[in-house]
N, C-alpha and C positions, 0 to 999 in steps of 0.2 A: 439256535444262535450261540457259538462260542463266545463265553465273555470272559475279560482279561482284568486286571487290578491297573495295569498301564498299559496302552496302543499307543505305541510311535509310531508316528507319520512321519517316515524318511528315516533310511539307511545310512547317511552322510555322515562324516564327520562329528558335532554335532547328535544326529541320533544314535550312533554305536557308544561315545560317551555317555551319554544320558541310559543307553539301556545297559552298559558296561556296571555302570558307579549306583547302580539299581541292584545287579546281580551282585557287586561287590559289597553291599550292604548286610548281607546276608538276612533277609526278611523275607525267600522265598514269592517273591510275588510272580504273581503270572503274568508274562511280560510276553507283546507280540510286536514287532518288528514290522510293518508294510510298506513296502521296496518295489515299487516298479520294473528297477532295473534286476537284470540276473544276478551282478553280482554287489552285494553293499561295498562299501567304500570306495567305488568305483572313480568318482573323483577325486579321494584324497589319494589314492593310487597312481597321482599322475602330478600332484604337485609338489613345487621345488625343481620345474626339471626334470621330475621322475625320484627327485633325491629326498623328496620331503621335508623341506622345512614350516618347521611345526613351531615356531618359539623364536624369541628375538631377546638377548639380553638386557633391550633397551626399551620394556616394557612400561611405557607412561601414557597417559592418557591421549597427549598431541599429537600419537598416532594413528587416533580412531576418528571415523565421522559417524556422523548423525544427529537426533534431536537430542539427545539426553548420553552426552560424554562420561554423566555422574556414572551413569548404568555400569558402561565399559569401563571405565576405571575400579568401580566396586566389585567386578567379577572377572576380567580379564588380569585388570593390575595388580591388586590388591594382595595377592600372595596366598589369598583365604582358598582356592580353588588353583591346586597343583598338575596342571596335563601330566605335566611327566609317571604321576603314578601310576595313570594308564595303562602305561604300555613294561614290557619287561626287559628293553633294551638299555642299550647305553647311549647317551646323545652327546654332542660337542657343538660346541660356537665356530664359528669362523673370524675373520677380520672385520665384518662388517657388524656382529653380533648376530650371526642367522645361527638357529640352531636346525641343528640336522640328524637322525640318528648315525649313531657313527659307520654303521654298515651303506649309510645315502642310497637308502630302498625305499620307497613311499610305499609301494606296494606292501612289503613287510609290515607296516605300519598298520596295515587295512587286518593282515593278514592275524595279528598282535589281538587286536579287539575282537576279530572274528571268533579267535578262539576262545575267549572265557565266554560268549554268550550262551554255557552250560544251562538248557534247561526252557528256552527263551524261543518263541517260535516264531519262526521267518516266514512270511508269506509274500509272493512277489505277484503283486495289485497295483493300480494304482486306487487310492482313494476316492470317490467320486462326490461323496454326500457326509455329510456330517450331521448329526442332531443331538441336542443337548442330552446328556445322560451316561453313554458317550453313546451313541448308534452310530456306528459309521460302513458306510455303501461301499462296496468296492468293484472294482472295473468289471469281474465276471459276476457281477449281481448279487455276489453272495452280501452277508454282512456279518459284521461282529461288534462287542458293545464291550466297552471301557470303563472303568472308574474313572482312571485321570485318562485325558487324552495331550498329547505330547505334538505340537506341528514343528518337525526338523525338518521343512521341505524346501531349503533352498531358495533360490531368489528367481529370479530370471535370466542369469550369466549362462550360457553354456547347455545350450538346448540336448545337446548330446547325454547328457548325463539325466535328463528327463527332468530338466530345472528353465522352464518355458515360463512361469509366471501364473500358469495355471492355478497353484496348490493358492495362492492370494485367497482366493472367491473364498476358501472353508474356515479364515478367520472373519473375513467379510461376512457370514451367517450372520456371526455373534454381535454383530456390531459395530467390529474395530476397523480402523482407517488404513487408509494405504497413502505413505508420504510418495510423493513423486518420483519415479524411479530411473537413473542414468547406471550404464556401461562403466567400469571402472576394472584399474589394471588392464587397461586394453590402447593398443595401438593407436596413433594420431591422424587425421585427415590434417594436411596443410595444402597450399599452391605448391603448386611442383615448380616452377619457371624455374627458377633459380639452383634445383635439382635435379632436374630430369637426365642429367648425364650421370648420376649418383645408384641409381637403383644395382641394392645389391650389397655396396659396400659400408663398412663398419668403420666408426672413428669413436674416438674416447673423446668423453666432451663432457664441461659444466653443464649444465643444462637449468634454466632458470626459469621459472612460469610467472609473466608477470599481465597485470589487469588493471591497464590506465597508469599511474606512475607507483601503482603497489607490488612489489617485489614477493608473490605468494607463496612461492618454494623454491630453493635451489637445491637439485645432487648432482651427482657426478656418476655417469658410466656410457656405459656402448650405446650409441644413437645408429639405427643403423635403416638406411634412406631404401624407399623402396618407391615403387608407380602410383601410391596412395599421398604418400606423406612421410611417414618415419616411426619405427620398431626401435626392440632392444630394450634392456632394460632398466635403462633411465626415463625411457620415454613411459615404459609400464611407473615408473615408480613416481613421473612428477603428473599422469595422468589423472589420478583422483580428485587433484588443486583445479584441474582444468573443464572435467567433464560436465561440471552444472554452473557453471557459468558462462557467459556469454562474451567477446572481446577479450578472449586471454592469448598472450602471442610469447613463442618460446623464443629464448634469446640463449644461442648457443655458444657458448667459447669452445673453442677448439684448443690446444696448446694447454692445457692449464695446468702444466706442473711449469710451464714459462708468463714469464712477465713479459707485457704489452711492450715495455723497454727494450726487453732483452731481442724480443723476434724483431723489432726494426730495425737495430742495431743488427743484426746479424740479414737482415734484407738489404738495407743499404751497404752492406761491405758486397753482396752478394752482384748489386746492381753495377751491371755492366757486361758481367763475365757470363753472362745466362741469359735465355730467354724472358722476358717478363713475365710470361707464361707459365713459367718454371722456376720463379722465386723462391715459391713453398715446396719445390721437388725436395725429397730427401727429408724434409720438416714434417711432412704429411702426405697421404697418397697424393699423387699427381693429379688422380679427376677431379680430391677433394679440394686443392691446391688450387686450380685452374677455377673450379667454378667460384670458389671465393674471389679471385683476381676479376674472374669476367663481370660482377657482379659490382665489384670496388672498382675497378680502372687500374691505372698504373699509378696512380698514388700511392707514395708505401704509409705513408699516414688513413688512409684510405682503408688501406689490405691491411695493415693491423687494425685498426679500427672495427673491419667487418667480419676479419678473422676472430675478433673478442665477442662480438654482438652480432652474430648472424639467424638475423630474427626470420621466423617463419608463424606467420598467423594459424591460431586452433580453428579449421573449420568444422570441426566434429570427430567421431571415432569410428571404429570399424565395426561399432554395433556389438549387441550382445551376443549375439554369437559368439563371438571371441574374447568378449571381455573374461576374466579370470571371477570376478566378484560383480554383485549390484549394490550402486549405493541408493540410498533408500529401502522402504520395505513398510512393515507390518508400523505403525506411528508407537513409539514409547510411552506417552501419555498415560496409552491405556491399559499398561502393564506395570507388575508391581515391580519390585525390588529386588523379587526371587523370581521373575520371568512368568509370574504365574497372570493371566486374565484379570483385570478389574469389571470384566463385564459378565465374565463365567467362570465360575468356583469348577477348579479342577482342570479348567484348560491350560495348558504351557508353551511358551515358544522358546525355543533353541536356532544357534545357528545363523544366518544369514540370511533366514525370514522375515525376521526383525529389523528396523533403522537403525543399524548398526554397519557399519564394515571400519576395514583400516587399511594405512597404508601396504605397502610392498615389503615382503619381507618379514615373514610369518605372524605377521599380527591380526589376520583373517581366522587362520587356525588357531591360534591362541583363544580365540571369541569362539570357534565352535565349540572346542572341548571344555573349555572352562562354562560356557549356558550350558552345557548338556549337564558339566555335574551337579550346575547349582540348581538345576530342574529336576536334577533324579534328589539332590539333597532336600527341594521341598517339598516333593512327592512325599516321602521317607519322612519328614515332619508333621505332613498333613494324614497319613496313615495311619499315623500310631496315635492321631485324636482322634480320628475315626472309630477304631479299630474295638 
């Protein structure tokens, strides 16, 4: 049986960090890598777009969920744990604060970590068994055993990338809980009535999530209406507010670089010379125009009214398949400070295993790389009292 000083469980984000800032240590340890998929970083490879946003200049805490904020703010926010030295590119903000490397290649990004893994051995398994010490099984029978063991296995988002929910059960050996798990950054189920002449197209909209008379998030971008409900990514970015709770209903402004004044004022000059039908023609698409009238009447108090507040009830999401991240995961409780196990000395989670995630708009990836370094940093602490 080969045995290793660190086994990471998962290739991701996350665990190329953690086995990255292990190597970049320089303490030589013997580090294995076990990756189901062919190739690691296969999903950071494809987010942003394909552009990679990695970082958000507006890194505070009210951008993360789960049970224990203190956690994410102490290793994502915190400054103490830099992603950027990661990698050997150059990165840039945009307007919204997303960072991106400046060449907007994710894949590069994969491609960045892949190569200092000098020395570090890749095996592509999936893990099936774990036992304390580290023993751990892997899908073709073999096994290999661990000092520290490492779980960066993802959540249950995006079965494609071999993140099914499965890897759960091998913190579950040890003990630890599994907080209740919802879809996030993923697409909205609403009623269609009031859209079904919509599928397809795209509007710039407020977009507001609100739950009984609580106002629980507002942004602003492309809502864009499909045979389900509504996409885009406003919808990705006020989903997180929405997906664990129950009676939240989205209230969409349309128009919102214009005041509720200004578009009546400019409907009533309109009324006469146009169809009713055709009010909002030229203010907004035509089918988007027509379904808000059909919906308000010919009231133009009405049609601004519904044009500001055009509410569609959260019936659910489009499922983890597509969601981008899971909220929920591995319970915080039972972990320490440095991600290490309060029920097994030498165990670590990284990553989005853990009841952790964040909003839209790289604050996901900020949480992987930043747990992976602060796990390969207490690895590297806990070694050298060992040792």
């Amino acid at each position: 049986m080969k045995e290793y000083d660190v086994a990471v469980i998962g290739g991701g984000a996350s665990g190329l960090a953690c086995a990255v800032q292990l190597v970049k240590s320089g303490k030589k340890l013997k580090i294995a890598i076990i990756e189901p998929s062919a190739r690691l970083g296969k999903k950071l490879s494809q987010t942003g777009n394909g552009q990679g946003n990695v970082s958000n200049t507006d890194m505070t805490a009210e951008h993360f969920f789960g049970g224990n904020k203190k956690l994410a703010e102490s290793i994502a926010c915190s400054g103490k744990y830099d992603p950027f030295t990661l990698f050997d590119c150059l990165f840039l903000a945009d307007e919204k604060g997303r960072v991106y490397p400046s060449g907007r290649q994710a894949s590069a990004l994969g491609d960045s970590l892949i190569r200092q893994l000098t020395g570090v051995d890749i095996i592509t398994a999936k893990v099936t068994d774990i036992e304390k010490g580290f023993t751990l099984t892997l899908s073709d029978g073999s096994q290999i055993k661990g000092r520290f063991a490492v779980l960066c296995t993802g959540g249950k988002a995006q079965k494609q990338f071999n993140t099914d929910g499965s890897a759960y059960s091998l913190a579950l050996k040890f003990g630890h809980k599994l907080t209740a798990l919802y879809p996030s950054l993923v697409q909205l189920k609403t009623p269609t009535e009031h859209i079904k002449t919509l599928k397809g197209i795209r509007a710039d909209c407020e977009v507001a999530a609100v739950c009984g008379k609580k106002r629980l998030k507002t942004v602003r971008g492309d809502v864009i209406f499909t045979d389900y409900g509504v996409s885009g990514n406003a919808v990705f970015s006020i989903s997180p507010y929405c997906t664990d709770k129950p009676g939240v209903v989205l209230c969409l402004a349309f128009l919102p670089d214009f005041s509720a004044d200004l578009i009546e004022e400019n409907l009533r000059a309109r009324m006469g010379s146009v169809d009713v039908r055709d009010l909002l023609s030229g203010s907004l698409h035509n089918q988007v125009g027509r379904a808000i009238i059909n919906r308000a009447g010919g009231d133009i108090k009405n049609i601004v009214s519904t044009l500001k507040n055009f509410e569609l009830p959260v019936l659910g999401t489009l499922g983890f398949d597509y969601a981008q991240v899971t909220r929920g995961g591995i319970d915080t409780s039972d972990i320490s400070g440095e991600l290490e196990s309060k029920l097994c000395k030498g165990l670590y989670f990284a990553g989005e295993v853990v009841d952790v995630d964040g909003d839209c708009g790289g604050y996901n990836l900020q949480w992987a790389f930043t747990s992976g370094m602060a796990v390969a940093d207490g690895i590297i602490k806990n070694y050298d009292k060992k040792a």
